[in-house]
N, C-alpha and C positions, 0 to 999 in steps of 0.2 A: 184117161185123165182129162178132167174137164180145165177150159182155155179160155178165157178172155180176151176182151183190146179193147185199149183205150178210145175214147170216139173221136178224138181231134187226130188220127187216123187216118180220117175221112173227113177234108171241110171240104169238101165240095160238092155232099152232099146235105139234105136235109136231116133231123133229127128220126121222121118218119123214116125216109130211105135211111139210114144208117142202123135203126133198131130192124126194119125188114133184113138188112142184109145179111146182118149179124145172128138172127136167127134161122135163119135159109140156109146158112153155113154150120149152124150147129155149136157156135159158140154161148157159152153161159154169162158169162160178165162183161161189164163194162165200170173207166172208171169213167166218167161225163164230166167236160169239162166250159160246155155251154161254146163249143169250138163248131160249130152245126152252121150250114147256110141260114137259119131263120135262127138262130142262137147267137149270133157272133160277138162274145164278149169276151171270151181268155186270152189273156195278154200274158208270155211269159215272163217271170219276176216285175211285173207290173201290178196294173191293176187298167179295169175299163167303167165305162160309166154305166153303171145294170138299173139308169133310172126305170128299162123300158123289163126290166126284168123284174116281174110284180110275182107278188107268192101265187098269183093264179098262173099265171105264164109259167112259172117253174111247175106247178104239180104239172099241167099240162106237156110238159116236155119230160118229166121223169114218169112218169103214166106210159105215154107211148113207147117206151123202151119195155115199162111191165108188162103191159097188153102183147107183146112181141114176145115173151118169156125171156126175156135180157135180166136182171139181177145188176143194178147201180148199185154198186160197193162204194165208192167214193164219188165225190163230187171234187174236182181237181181246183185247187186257187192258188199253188205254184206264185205267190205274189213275196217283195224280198224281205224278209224279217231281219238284215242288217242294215236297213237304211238311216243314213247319218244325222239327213235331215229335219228337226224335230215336228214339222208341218207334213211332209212326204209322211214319216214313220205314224206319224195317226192313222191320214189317208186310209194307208196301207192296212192297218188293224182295223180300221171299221168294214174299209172292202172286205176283209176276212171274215169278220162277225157276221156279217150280213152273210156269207156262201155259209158259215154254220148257223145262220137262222134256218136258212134255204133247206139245205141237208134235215135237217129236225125239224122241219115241215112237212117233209114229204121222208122222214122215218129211214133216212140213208144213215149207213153208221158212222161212217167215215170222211171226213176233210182232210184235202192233201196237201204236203208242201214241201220244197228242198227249203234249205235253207232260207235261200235268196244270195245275193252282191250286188258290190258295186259295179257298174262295169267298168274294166282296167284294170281292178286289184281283187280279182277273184282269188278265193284260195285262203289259206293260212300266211299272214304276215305277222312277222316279228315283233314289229313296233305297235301293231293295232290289235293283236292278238287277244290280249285279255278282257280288253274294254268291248272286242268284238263279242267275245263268247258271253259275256254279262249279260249284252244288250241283249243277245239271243234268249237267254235264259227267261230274261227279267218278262221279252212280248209272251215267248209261250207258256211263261207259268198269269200272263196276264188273259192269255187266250184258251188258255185250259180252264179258266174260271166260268170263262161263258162259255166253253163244253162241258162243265159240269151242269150251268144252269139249264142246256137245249139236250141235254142228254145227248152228245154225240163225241166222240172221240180225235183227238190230230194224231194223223198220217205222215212224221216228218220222213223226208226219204236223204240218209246219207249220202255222203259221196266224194271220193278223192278230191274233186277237186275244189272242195268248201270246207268252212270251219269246224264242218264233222265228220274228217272224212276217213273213219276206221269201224270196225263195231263195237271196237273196245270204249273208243271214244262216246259214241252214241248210246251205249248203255249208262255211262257215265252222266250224262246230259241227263238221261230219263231222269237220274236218283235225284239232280240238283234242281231240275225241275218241281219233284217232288209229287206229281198227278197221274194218278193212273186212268188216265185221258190222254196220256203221251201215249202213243205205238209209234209202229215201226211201218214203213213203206219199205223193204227189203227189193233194192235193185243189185242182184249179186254184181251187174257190169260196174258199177258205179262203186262198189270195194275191192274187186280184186285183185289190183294193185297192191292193196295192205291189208287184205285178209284173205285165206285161202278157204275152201268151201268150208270145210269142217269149223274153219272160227266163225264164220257167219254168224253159222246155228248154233253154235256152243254159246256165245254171247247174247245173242240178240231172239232167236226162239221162241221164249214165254210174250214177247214185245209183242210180234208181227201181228200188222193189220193184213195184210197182203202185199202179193209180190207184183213187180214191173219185170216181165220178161224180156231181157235186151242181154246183148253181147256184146266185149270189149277187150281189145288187144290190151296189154299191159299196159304198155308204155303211150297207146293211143289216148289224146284227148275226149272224142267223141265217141260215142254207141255204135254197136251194131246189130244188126240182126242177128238171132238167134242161130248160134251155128259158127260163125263169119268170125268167132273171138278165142280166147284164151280159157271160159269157162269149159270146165270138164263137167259137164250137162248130166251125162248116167250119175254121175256122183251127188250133182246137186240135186237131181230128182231123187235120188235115194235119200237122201236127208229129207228132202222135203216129206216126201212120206213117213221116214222115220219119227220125224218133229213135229211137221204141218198139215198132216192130211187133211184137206180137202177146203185149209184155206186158199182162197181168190189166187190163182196166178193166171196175170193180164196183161198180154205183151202190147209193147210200143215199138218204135223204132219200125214200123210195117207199113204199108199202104193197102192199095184198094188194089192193086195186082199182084200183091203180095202175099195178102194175111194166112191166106190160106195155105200156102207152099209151104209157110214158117210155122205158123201151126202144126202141120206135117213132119215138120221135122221135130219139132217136141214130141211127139207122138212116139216116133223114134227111137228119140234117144230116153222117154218114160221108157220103150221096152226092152231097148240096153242096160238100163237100170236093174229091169226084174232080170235078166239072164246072168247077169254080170255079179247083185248084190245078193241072189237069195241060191 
């Protein structure tokens, strides 16, 4: 089974060391998220100033991962598509536009993004709930129009603990969106609290841009490595092959002493899978 990882992974190295390592190791993908010692611009659920990020400096930095046999699936901008602000919330949409100019300059298919929050009221609230999910709808049916125009697709990735945080829900979002420029960033850690493998793919399947491989207790807040959680892995890889084969799955939640252990253990449990489901 081919592996990926995200490059902000690694910031403490270069874009060059990060595409050398990655291929020395034998991994196929990356999503690139400009997180690189000579890239340093991802800000999570923010945004950063990419004056010095010119469309030659990006081919340049998405080149040397191709040169390297890497495969950029996405380009990450994780910036918050709920902000309340109406001066922030442009900001925010043009930072965007600009990483899907970037992506369909250099022929990437994908742009990524959770949702986004506030900080302090992450999550599904009561009182803010409807106005919230509108606003959400209103940016990405406004930011799918300029993925239709750059030819590139969004990568929204659900997650318990935002205002999409089911599959059921997220397939819902797709239709009200109304753009098949909406996919799916499927991080199984990030639903299994409220959907069990089998719903994943039953709902969300036809969607998937590609996956974030990461792991997660139930009842835990945060991620974990592959292994380390509640997902039953032989299961999910068997779907995934039943459903997805040979779409991008690109673990996170790793490091630079890591990737490879964890990688390893997908490996694993892909051949738990063949013994266990055929």
């Amino acid at each position: 089974m081919d592996v990926g990882v995200v490059s902000r992974s690694f910031p403490q190295l270069s874009n060059q060391e990060t595409a050398e390592l990655l291929s020395k190791n034998g991994f196929k993908w990356t999503e690139l998220c400009f997180s690189q010692t000579d890239s340093n611009y991802w800000v999570y659920n923010g945004r950063s100033d990419m004056s010095k990020l010119t469309d030659e400096e990006s081919i340049r930095i998405v080149e040397t991962y191709r040169n390297e046999g890497i495969e950029v699936k996405a380009i990450g901008v994780f910036t918050n598509l709920l902000e309340t602000d109406k001066k922030e919330e442009e900001e925010n949409l043009a930072y965007f536009e600009r990483l899907i100019k970037i992506a369909s300059l250099n022929k990437v298919p994908y742009v990524s993004t959770e949702c986004g929050f506030i900080p302090g009221k992450r999550g599904v609230n009561a009182e803010t709930y409807e106005v919230d999910f509108q606003r959400i709808v209103g940016n990405v049916k406004r930011l799918s129009e300029k993925a239709e125009q750059y030819n590139v697709s969004i990568a929204i990735e659900p997650c318990v603990l935002d205002i999409i945080p089911s599959a059921k829900r997220m397939v819902d979002f797709i239709d009200q969106v109304g753009s098949n420029r909406v996919k799916v960033l499927l991080d199984p850690a990030n639903l299994i609290a409220n959907n069990n493998e089998e719903d994943m793919f039953a709902y969300l399947s036809n969607h998937i841009a590609y996956f974030h491989g990461k792991d997660r207790k139930v009842n835990d807040t945060y991620g974990r490595a592959i292994g380390d959680g509640d997902i039953n892995w032989p299961l999910f890889l068997h779907l995934y092959h039943k459903y997805t084969e040979g779409v991008p799955f690109i673990m996170e939640y790793v490091n630079i002493n890591n990737f490879c252990s964890i990688r390893d253990r997908v490996i694993r449990f892909d051949e738990m899978a063949s013994f266990q489901f055929h």
